[in-house]
NUVEX-603667 format. One record per atom (N, C-alpha, C, O): x, y, z; residue in one letter; atom name. Coordinates in nm, 4 decimals, padded with zeros to 6 digits. Example, Ala and Ser with C-alpha at 12.3 -4.5 7.8 and 13.67 -1.06 7.14 Angstrom:
BEGIN
[rec [01.3190,-00.5690,00.7800],'A','N']
[rec [01.2300,-00.4500,00.7800],'A','CA']
[rec [01.3200,-00.3300,00.7800],'A','C']
[rec [01.4236,-00.3319,00.8465],'A','O']
[rec [01.2850,-00.2250,00.7080],'S','N']
[rec [01.3670,-00.1060,00.7140],'S','CA']
[rec [01.2900,00.0030,00.7870],'S','C']
[rec [01.3409,00.1138,00.8039],'S','O']
This chain:
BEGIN
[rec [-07.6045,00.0677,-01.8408],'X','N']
[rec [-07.5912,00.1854,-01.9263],'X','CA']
[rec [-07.4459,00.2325,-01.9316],'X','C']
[rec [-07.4076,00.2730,-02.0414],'X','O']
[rec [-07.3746,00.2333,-01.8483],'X','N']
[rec [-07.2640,00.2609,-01.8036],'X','CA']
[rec [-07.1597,00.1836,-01.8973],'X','C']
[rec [-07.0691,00.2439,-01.9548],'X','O']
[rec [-07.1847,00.0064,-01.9114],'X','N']
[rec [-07.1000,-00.0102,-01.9612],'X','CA']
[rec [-07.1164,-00.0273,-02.1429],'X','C']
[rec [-07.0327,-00.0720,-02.2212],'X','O']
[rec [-07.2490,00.0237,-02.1706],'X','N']
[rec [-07.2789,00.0537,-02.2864],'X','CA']
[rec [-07.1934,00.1892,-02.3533],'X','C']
[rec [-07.1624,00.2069,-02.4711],'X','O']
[rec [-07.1664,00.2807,-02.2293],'X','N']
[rec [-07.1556,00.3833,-02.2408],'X','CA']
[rec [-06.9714,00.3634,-02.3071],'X','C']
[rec [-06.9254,00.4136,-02.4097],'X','O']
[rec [-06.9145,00.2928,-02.2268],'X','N']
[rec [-06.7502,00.2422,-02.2441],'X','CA']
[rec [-06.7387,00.1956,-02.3681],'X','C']
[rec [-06.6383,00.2177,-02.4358],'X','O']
[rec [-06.8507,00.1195,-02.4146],'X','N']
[rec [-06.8414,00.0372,-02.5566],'X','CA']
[rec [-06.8538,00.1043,-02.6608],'X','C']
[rec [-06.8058,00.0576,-02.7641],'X','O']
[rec [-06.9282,00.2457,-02.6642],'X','N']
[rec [-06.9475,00.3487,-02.7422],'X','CA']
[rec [-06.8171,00.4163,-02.7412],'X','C']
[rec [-06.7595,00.4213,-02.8499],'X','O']
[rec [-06.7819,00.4487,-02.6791],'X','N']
[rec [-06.6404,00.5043,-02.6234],'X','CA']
[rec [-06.4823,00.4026,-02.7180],'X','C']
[rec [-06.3971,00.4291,-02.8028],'X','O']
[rec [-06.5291,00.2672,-02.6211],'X','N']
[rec [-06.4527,00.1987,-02.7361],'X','CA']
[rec [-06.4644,00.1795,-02.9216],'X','C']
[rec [-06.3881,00.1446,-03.0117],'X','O']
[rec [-06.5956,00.2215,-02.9104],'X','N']
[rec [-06.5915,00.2295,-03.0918],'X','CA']
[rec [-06.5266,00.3359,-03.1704],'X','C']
[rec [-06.4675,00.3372,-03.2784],'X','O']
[rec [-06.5543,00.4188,-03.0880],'X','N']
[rec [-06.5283,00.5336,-03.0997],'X','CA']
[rec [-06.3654,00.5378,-03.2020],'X','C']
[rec [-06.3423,00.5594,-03.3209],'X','O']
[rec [-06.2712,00.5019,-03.0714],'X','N']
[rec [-06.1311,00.4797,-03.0293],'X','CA']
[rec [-06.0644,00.3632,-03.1706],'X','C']
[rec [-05.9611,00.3746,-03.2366],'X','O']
[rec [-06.1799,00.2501,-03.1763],'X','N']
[rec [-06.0818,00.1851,-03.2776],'X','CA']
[rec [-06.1482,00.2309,-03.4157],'X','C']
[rec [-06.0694,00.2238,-03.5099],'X','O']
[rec [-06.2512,00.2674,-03.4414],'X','N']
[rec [-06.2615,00.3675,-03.5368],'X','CA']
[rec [-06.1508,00.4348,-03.6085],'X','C']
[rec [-06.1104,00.4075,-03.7215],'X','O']
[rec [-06.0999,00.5406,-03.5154],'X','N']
[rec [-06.0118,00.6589,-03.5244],'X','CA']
[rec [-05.8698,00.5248,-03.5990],'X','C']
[rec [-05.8161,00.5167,-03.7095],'X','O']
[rec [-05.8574,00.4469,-03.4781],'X','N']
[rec [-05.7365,00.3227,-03.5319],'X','CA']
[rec [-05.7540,00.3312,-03.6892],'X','C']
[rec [-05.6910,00.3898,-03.7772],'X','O']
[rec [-05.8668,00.2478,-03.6886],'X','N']
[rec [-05.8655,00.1778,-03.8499],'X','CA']
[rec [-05.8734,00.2944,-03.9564],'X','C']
[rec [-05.8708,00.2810,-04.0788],'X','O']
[rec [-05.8833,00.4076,-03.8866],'X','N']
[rec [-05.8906,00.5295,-04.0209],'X','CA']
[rec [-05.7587,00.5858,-04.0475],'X','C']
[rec [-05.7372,00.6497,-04.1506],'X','O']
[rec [-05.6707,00.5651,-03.9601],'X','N']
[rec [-05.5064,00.5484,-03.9197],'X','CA']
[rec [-05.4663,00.4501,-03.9994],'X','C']
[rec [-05.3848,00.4641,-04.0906],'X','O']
[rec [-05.5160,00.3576,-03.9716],'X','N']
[rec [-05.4272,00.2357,-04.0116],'X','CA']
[rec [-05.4612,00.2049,-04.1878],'X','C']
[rec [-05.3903,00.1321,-04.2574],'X','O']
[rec [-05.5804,00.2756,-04.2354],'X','N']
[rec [-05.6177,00.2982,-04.3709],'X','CA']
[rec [-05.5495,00.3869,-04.4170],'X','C']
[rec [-05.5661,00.3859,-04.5390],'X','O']
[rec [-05.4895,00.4548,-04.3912],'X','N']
[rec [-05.3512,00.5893,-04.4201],'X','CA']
[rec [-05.2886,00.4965,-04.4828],'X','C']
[rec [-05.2958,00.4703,-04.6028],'X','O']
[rec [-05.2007,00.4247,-04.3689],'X','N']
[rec [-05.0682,00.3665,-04.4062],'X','CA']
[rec [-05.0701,00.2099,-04.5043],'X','C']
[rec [-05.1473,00.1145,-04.5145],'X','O']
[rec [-04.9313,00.2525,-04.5675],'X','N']
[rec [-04.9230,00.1417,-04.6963],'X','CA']
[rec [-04.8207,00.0087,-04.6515],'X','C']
[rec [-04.8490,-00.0303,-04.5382],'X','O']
[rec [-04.7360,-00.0495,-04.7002],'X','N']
[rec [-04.7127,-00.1861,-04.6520],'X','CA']
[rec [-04.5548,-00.0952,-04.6537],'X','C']
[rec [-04.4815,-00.1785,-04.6003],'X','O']
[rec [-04.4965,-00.0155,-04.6742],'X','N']
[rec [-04.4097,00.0239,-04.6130],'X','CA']
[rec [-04.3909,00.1281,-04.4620],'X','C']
[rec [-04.2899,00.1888,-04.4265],'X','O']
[rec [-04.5315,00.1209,-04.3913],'X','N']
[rec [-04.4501,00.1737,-04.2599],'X','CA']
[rec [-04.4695,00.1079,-04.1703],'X','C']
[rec [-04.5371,00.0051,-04.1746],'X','O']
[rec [-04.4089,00.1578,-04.0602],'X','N']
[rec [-04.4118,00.0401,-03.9290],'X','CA']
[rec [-04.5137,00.0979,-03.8592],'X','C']
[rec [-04.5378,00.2177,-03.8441],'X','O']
[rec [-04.5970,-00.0408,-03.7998],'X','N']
[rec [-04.6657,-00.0376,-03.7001],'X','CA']
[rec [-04.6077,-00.1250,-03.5394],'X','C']
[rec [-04.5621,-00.2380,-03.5218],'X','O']
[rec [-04.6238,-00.0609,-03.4857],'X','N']
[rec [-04.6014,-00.0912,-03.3723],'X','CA']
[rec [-04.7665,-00.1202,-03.2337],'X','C']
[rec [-04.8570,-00.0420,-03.2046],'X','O']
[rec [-04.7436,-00.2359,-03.1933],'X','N']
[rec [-04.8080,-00.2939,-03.0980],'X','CA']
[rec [-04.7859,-00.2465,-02.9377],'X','C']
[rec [-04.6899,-00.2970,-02.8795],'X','O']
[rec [-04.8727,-00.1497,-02.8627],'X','N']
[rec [-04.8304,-00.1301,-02.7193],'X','CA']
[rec [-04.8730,-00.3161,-02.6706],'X','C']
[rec [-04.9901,-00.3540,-02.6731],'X','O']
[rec [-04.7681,-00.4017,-02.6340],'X','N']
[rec [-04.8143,-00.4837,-02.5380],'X','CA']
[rec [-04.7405,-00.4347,-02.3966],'X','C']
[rec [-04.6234,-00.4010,-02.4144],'X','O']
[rec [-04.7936,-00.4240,-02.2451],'X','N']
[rec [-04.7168,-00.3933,-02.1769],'X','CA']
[rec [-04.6720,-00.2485,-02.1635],'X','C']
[rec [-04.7362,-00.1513,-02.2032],'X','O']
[rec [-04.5593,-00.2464,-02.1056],'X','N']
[rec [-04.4941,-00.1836,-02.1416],'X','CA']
[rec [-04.3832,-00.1256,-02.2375],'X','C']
[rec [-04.3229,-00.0184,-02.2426],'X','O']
[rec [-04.3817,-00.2584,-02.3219],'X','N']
[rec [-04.3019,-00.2665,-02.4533],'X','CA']
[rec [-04.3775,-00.2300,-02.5957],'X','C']
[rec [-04.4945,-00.2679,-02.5987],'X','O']
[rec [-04.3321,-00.1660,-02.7081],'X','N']
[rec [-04.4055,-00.1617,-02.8643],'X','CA']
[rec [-04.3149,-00.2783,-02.8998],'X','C']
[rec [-04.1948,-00.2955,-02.8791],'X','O']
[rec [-04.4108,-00.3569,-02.9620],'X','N']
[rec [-04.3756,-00.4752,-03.0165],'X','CA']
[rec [-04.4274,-00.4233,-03.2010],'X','C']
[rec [-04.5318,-00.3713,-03.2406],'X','O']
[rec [-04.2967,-00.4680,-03.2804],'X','N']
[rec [-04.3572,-00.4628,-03.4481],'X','CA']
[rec [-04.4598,-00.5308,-03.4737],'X','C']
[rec [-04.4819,-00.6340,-03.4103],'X','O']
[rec [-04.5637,-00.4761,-03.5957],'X','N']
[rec [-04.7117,-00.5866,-03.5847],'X','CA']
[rec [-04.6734,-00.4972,-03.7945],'X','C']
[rec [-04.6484,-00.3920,-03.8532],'X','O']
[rec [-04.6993,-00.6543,-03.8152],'X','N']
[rec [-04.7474,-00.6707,-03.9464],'X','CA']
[rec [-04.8890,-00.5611,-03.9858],'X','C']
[rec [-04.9946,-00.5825,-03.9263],'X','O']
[rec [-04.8813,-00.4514,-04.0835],'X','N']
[rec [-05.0111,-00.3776,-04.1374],'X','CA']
[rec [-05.1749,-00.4932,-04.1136],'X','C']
[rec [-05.2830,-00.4904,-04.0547],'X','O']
[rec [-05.1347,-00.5380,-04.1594],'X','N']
[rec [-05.2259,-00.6234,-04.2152],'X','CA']
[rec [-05.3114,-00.6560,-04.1221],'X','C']
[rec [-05.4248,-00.6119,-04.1036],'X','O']
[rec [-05.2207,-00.7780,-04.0328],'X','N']
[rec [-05.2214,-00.8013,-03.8719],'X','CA']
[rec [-05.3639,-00.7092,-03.7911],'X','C']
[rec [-05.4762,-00.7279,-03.7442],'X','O']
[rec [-05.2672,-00.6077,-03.8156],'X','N']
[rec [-05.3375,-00.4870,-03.7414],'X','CA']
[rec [-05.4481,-00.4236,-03.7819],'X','C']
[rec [-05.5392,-00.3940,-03.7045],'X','O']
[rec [-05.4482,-00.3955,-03.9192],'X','N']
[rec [-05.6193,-00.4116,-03.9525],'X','CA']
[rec [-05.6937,-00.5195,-03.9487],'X','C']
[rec [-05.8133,-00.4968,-03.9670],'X','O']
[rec [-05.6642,-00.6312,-03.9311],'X','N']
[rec [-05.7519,-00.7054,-03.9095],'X','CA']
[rec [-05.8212,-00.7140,-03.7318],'X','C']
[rec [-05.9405,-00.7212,-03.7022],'X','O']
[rec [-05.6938,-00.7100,-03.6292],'X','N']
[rec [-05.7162,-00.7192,-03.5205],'X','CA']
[rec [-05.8521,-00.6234,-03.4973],'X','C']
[rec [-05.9604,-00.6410,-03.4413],'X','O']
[rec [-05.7830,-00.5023,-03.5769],'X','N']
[rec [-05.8766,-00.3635,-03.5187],'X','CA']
[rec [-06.0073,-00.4264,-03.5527],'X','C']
[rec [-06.0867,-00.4539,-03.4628],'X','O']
[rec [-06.0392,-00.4557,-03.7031],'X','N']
[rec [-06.1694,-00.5442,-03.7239],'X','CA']
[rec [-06.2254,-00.5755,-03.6779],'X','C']
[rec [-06.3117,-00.4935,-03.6464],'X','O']
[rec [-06.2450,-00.7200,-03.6212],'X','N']
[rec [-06.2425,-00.7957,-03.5537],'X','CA']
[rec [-06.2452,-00.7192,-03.3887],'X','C']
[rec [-06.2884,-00.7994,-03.3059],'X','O']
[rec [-06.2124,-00.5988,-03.3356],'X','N']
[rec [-06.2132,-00.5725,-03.2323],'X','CA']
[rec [-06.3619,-00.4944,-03.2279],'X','C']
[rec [-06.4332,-00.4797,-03.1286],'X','O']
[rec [-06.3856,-00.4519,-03.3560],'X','N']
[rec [-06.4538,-00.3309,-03.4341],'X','CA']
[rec [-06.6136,-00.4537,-03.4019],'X','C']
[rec [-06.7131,-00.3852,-03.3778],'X','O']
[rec [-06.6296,-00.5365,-03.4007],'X','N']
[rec [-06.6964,-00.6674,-03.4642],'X','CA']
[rec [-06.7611,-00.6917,-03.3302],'X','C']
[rec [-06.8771,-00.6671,-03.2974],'X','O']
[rec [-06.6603,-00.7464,-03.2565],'X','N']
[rec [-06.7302,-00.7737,-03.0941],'X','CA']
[rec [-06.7622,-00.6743,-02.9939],'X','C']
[rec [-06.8401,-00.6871,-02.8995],'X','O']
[rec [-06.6701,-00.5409,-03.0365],'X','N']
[rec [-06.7509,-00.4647,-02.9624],'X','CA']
[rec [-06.8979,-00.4144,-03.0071],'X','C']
[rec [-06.9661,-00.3543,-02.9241],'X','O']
[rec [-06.9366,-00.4329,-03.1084],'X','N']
[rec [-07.0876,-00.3999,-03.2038],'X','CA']
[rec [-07.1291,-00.4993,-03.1029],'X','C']
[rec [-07.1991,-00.4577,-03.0106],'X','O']
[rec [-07.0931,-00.6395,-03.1063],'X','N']
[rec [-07.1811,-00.7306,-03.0824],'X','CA']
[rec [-07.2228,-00.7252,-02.9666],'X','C']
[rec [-07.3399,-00.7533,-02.9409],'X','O']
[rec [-07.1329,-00.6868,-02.8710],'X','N']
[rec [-07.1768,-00.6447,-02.7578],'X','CA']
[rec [-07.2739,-00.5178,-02.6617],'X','C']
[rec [-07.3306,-00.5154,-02.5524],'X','O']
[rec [-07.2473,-00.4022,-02.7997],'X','N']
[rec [-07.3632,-00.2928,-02.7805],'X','CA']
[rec [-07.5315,-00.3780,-02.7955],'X','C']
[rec [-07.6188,-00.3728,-02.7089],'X','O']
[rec [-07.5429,-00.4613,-02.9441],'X','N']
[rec [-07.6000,-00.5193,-02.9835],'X','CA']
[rec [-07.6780,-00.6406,-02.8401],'X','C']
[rec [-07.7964,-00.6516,-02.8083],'X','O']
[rec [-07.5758,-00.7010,-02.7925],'X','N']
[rec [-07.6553,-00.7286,-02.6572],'X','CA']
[rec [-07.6670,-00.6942,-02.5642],'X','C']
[rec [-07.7404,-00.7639,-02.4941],'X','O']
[rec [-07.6032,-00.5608,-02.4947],'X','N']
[rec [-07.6722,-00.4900,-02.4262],'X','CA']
[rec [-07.7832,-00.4210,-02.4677],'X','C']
[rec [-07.8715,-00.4447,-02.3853],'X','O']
[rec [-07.8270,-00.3420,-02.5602],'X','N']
[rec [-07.9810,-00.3242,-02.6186],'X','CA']
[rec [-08.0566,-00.3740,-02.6187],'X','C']
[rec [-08.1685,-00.3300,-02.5921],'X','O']
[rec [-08.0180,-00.5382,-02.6616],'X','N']
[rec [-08.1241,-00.6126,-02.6648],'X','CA']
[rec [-08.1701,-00.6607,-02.4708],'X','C']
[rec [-08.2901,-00.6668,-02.4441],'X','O']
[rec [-08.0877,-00.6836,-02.3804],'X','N']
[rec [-08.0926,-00.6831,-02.2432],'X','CA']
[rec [-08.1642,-00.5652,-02.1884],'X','C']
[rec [-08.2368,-00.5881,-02.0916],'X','O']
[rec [-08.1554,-00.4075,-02.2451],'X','N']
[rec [-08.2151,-00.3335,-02.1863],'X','CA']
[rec [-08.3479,-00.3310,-02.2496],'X','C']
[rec [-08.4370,-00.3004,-02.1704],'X','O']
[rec [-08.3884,-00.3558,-02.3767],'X','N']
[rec [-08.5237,-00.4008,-02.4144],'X','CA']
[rec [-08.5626,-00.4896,-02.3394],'X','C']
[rec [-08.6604,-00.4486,-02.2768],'X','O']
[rec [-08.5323,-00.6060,-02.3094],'X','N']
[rec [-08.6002,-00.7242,-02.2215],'X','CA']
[rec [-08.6499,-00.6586,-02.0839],'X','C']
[rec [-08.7629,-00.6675,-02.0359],'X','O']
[rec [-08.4993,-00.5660,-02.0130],'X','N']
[rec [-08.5948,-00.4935,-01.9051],'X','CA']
[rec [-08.6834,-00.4173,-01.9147],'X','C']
[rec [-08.7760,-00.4194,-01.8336],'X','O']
[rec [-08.6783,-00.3330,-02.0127],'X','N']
[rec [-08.7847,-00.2282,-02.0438],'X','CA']
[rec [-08.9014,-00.2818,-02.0515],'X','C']
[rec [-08.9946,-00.2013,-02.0517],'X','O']
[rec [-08.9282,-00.3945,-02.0583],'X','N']
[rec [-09.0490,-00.4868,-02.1471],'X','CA']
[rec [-09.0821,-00.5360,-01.9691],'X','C']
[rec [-09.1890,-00.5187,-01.9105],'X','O']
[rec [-08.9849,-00.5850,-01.9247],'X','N']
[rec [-09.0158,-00.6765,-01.7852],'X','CA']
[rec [-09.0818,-00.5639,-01.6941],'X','C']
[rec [-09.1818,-00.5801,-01.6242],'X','O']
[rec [-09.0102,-00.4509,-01.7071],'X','N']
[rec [-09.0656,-00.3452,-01.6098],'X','CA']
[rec [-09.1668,-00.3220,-01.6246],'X','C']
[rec [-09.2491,-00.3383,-01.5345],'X','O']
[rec [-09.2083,-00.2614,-01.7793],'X','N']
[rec [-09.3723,-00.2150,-01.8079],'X','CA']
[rec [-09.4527,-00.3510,-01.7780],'X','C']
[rec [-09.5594,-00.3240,-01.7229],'X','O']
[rec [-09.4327,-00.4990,-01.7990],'X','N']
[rec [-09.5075,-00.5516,-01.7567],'X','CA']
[rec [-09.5395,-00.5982,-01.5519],'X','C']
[rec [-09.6300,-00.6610,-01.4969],'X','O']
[rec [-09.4174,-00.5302,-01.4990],'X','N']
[rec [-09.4476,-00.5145,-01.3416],'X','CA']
[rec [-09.5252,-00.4019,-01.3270],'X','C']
[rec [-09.6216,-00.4163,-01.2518],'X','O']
[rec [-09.5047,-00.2496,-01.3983],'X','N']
[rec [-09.6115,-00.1597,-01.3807],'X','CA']
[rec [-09.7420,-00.2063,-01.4178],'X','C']
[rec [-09.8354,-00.1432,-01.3683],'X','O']
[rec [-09.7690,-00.2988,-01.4908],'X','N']
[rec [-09.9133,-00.2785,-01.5155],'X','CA']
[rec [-09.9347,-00.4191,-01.4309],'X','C']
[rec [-10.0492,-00.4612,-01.4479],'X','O']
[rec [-09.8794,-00.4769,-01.3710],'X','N']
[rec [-09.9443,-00.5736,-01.2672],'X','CA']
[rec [-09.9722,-00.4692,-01.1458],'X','C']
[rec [-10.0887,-00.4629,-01.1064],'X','O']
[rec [-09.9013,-00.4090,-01.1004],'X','N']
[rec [-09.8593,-00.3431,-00.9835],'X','CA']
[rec [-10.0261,-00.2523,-01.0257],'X','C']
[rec [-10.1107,-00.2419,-00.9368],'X','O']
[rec [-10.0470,-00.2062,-01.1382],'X','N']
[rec [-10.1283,-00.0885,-01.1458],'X','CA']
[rec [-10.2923,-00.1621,-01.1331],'X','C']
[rec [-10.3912,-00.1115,-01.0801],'X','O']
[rec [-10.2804,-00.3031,-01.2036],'X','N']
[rec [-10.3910,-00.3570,-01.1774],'X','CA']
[rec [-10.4614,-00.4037,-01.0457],'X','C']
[rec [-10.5774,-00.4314,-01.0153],'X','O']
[rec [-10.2832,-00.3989,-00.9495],'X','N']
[rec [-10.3761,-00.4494,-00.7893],'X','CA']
[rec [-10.3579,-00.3281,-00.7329],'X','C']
[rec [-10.3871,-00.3365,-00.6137],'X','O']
[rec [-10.3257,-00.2267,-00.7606],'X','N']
[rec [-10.3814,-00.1294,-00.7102],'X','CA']
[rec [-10.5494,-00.0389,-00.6888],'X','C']
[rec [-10.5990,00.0427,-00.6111],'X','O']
[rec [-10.5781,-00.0954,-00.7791],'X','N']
[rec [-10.6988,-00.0822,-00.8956],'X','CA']
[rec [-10.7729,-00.1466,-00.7603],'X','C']
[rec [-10.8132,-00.0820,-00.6636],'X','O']
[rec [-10.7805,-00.3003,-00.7805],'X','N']
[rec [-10.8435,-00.3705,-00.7248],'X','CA']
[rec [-10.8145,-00.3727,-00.5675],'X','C']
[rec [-10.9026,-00.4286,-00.5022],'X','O']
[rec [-10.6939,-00.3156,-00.4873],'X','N']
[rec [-10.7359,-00.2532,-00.3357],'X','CA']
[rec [-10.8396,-00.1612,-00.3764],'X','C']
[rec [-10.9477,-00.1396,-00.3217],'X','O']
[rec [-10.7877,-00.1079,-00.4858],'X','N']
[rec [-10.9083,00.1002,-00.4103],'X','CA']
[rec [-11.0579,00.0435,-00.4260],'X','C']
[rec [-11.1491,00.0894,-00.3572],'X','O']
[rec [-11.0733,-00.0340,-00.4974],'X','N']
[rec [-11.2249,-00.1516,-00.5248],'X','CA']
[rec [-11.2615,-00.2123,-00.4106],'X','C']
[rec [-11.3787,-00.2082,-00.3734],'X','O']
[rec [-11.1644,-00.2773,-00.3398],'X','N']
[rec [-11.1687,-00.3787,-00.2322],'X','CA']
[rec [-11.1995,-00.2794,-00.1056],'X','C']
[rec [-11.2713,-00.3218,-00.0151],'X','O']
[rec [-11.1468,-00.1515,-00.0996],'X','N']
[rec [-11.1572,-00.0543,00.0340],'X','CA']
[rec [-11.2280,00.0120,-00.0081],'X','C']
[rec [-11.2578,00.1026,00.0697],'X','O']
[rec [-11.2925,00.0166,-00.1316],'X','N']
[rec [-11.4332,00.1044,-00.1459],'X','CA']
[rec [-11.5414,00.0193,-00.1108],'X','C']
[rec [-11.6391,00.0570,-00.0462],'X','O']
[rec [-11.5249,-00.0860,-00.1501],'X','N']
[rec [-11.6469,-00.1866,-00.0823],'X','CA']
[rec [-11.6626,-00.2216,00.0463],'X','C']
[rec [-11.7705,-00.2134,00.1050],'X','O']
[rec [-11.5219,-00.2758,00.1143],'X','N']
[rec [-11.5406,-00.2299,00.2864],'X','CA']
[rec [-11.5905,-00.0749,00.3397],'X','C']
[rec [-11.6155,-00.0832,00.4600],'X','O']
[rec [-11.6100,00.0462,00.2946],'X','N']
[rec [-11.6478,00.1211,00.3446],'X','CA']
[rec [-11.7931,00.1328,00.3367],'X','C']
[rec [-11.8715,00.1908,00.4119],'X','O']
[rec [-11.8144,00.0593,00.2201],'X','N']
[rec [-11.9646,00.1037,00.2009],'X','CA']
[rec [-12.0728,-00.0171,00.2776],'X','C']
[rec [-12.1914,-00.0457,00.2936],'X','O']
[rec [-11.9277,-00.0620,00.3105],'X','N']
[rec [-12.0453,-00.2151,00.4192],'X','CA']
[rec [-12.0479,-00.1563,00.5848],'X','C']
[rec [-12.1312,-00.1932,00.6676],'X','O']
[rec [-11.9590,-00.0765,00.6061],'X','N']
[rec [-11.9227,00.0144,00.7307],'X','CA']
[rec [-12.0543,00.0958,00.7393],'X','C']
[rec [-12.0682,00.1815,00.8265],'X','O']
């Protein structure tokens, strides 16, 4: 959940980017944090990166959901095993008592 939670967070973040980077026209500079250095980055470049960043992080909410469905599914099917031999002790120790 946690790191679902970061990925939401990250959408969030390049969102805000690409609504920035939809402002600007092919005359201003963009600049790249690599490091500790801004490196110049082509407009273009940079909307696409953001894209494309925009893309795998979906894909990755997309399979964590689908992972927490699979548990959700695995769990309810351990509760209802778990609930069925429970069932069948309180059956099993109702019948030893009544042979007592």
């Amino acid at each position: 959940m946690s790191s679902r939670q970061k990925l939401e967070a990250q959408v969030t973040e390049n969102n805000i980017v690409k609504e920035e980077l939809a402002l600007l026209d092919s005359q201003n500079t963009v600049y790249k944090l690599i490091g500790p250095v801004l490196v110049k980055q082509d407009l273009d470049e940079a909307k696409a990166t953001v894209s494309k960043r925009l893309e795998y992080i979906n894909g990755e909410i997309q399979r964590y959901e689908t992972l927490l469905k699979e548990l959700e599914r695995k769990s309810e099917q351990h509760r209802e095993v778990l609930s069925s031999l429970q069932q069948e002790y309180q059956r099993a120790q109702g019948q030893a008592v009544g042979k007592v």
